[in-house]
ChimeraX commands (.cxc) that place a marker at each C-alpha (Angstrom):
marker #1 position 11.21,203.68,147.01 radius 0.5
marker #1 position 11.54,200.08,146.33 radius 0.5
marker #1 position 14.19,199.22,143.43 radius 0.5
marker #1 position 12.50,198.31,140.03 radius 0.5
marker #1 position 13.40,194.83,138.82 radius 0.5
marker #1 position 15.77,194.03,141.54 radius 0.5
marker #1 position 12.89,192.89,143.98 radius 0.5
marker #1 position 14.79,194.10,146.75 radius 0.5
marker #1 position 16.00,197.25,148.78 radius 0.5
marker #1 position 15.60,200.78,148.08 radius 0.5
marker #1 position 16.58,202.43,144.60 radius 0.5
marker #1 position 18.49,206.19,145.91 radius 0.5
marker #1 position 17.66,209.01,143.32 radius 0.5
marker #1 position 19.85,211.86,143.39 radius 0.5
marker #1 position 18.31,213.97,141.55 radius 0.5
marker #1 position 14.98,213.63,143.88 radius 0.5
marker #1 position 16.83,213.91,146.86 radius 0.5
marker #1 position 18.79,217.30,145.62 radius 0.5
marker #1 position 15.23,218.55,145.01 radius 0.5
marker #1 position 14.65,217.98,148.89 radius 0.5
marker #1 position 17.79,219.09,149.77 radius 0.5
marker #1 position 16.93,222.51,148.09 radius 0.5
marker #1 position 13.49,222.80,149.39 radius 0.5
marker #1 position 14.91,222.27,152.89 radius 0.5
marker #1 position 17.44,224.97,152.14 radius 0.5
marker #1 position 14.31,227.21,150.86 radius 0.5
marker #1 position 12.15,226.40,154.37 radius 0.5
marker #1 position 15.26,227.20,156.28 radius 0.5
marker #1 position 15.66,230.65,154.75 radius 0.5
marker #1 position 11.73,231.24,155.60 radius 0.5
marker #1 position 12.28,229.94,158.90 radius 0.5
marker #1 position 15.46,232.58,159.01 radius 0.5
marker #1 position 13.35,235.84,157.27 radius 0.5
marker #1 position 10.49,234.79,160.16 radius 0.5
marker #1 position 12.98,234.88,163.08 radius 0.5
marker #1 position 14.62,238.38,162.23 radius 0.5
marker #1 position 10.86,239.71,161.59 radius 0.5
marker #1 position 10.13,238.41,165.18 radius 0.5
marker #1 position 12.95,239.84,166.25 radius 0.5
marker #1 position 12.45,243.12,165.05 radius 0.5
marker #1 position 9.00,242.70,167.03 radius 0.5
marker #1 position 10.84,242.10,169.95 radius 0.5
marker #1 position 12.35,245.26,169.74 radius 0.5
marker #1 position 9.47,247.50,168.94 radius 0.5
marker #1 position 7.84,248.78,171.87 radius 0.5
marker #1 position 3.72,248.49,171.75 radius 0.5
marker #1 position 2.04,251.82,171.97 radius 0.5
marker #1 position -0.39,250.72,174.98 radius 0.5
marker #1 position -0.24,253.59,176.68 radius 0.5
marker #1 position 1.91,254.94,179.84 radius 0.5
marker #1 position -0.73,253.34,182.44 radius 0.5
marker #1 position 1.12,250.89,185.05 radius 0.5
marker #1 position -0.85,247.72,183.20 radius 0.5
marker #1 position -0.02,249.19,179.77 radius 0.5
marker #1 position 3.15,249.70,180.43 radius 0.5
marker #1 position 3.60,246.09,181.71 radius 0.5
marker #1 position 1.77,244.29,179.33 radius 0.5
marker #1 position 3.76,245.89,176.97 radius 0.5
marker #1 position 6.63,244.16,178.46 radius 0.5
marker #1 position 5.68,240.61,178.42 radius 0.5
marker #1 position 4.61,241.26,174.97 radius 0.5
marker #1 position 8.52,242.32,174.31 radius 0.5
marker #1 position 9.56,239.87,175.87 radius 0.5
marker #1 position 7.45,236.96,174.64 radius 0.5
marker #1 position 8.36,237.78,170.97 radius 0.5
marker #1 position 12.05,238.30,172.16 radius 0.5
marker #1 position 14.55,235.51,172.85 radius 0.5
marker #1 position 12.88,234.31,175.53 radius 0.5
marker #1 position 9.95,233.39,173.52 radius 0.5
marker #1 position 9.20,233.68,169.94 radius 0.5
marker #1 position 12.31,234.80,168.46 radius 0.5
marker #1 position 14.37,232.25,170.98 radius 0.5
marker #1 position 12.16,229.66,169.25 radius 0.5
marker #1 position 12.35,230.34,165.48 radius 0.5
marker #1 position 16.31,230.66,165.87 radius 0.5
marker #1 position 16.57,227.77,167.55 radius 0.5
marker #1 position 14.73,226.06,164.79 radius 0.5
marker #1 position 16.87,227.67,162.11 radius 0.5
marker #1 position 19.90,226.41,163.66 radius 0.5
marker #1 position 18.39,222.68,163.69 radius 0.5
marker #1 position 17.04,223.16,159.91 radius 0.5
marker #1 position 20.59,224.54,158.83 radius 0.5
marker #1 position 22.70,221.84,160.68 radius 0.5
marker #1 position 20.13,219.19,159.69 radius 0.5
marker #1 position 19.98,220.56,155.88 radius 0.5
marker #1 position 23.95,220.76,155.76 radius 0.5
marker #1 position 24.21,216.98,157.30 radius 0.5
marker #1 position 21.96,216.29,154.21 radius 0.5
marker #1 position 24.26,218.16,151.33 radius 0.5
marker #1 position 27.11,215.82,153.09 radius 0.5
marker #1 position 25.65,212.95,152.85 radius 0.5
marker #1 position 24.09,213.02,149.61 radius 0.5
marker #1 position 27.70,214.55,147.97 radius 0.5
marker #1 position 29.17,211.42,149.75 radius 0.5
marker #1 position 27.07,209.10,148.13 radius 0.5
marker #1 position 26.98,210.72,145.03 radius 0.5
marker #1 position 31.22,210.44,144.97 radius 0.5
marker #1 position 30.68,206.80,146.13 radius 0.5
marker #1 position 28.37,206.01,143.27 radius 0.5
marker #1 position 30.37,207.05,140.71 radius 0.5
marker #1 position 33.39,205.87,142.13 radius 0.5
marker #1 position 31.75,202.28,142.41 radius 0.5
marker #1 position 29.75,202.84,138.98 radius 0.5
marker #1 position 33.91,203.35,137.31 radius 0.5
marker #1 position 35.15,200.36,138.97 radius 0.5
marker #1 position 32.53,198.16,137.76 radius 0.5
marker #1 position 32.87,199.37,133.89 radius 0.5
marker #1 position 36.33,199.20,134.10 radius 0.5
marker #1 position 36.29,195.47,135.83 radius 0.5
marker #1 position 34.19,194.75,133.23 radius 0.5
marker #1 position 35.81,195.91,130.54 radius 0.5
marker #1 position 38.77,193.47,132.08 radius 0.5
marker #1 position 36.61,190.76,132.24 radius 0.5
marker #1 position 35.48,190.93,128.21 radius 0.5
marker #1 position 39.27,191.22,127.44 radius 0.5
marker #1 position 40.37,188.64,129.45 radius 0.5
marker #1 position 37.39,186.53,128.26 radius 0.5
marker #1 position 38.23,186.94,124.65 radius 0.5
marker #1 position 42.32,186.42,125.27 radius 0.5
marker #1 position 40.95,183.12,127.17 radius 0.5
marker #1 position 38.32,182.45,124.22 radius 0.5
marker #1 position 41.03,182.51,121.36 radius 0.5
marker #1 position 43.46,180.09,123.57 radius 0.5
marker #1 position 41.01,178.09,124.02 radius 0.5
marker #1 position 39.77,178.01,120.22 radius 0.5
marker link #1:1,2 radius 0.2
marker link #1:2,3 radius 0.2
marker link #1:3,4 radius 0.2
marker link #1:4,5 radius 0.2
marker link #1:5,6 radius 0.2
marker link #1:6,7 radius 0.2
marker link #1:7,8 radius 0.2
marker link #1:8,9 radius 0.2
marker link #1:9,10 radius 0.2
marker link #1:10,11 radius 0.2
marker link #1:11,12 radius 0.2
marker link #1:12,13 radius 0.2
marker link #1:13,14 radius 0.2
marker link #1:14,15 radius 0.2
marker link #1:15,16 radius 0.2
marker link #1:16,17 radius 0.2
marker link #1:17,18 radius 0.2
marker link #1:18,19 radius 0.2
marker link #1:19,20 radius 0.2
marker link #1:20,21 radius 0.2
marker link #1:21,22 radius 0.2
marker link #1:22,23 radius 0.2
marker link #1:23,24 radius 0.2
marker link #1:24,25 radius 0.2
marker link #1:25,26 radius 0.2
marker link #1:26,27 radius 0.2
marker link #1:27,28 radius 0.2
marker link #1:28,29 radius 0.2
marker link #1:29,30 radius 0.2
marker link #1:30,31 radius 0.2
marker link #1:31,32 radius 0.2
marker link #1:32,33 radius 0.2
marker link #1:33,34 radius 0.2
marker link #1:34,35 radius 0.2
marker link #1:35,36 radius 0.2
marker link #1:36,37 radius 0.2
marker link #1:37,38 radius 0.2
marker link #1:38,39 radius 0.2
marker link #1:39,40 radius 0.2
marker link #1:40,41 radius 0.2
marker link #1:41,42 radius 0.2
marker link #1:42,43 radius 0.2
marker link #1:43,44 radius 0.2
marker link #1:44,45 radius 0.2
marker link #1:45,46 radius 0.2
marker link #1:46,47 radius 0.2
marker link #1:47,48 radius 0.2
marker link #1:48,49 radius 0.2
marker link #1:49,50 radius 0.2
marker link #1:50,51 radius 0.2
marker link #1:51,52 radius 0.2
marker link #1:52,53 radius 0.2
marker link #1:53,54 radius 0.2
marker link #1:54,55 radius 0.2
marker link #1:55,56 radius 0.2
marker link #1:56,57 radius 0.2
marker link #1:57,58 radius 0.2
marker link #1:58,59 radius 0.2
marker link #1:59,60 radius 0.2
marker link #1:60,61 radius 0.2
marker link #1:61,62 radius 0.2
marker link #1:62,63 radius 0.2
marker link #1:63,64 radius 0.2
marker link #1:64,65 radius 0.2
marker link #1:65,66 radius 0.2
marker link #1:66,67 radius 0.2
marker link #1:67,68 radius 0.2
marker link #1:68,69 radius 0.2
marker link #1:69,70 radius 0.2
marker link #1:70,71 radius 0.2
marker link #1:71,72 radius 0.2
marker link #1:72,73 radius 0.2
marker link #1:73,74 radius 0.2
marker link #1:74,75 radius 0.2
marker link #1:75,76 radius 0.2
marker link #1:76,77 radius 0.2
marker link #1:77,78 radius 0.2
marker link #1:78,79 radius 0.2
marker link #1:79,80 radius 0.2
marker link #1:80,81 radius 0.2
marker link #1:81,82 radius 0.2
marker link #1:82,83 radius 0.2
marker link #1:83,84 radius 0.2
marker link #1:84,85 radius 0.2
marker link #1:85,86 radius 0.2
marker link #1:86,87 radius 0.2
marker link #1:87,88 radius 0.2
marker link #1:88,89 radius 0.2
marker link #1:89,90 radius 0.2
marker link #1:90,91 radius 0.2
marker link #1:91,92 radius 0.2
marker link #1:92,93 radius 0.2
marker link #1:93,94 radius 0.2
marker link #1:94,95 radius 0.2
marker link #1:95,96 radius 0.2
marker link #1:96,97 radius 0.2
marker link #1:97,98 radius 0.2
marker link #1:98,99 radius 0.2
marker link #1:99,100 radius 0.2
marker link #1:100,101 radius 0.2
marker link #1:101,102 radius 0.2
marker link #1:102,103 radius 0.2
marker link #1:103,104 radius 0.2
marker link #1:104,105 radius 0.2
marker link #1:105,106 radius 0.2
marker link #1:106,107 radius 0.2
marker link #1:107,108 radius 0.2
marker link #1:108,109 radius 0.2
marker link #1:109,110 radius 0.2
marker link #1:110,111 radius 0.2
marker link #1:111,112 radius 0.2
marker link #1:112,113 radius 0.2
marker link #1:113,114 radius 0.2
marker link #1:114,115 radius 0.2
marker link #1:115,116 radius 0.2
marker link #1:116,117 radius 0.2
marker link #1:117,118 radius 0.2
marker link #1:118,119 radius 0.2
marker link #1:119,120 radius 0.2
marker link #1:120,121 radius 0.2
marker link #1:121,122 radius 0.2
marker link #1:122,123 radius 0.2
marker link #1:123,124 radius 0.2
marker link #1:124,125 radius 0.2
view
């Protein structure tokens, strides 16, 4: 979002972002309860019937919810949410530390500069 007052750039709001960062977390663990449920799919066998093309369909059901297929597909989609979601807590920790680190230096120059303004000011006056 662009910065208010500074008519420039992008103004970073951590608290927004940690509210992303959470719901990302919260779609991953959906993403993680739907992959063991297809999983547990995979596993079940269909009651089709003992026929020959029962029997077979009932296998390329298995194995289209298994890893081959569905269950392959959510878990490789949890893995991407959870590296993508922890790249995210990184980055906004390390710009949270850098914040506040920059946010002290400038109070503290600051502060310098009004004391060494006011030792100039009453040399000077």
């Amino acid at each position: 979002m662009p910065g208010k007052g500074s008519g420039r750039g992008f103004a970073v709001v951590p608290e927004e972002l940690n509210a992303l960062v959470r719901t990302m977390g919260e779609v991953a663990d959906a993403v993680s309860e739907l992959a063991a449920s297809a999983d547990r799919l995979g596993r079940r066998s269909p009651l089709l019937g003992t026929a020959p093309p029962a029997l077979a369909l009932a296998d390329r059901l298995r194995a289209t919810a298994g890893l081959a297929g569905l269950t392959g597909e959510l878990g490789a989609a949890d893995t991407e949410l959870r590296d993508y979601h922890r790249s995210l807590v990184s980055a906004l920790a390390g710009y949270v530390d850098v914040d506040r680190t920059l946010s002290s230096t400038i109070d503290a120059t600051s502060a310098t500069l009004g004391t060494a303004t006011n030792v100039v000011g009453g040399l000077l006056g």
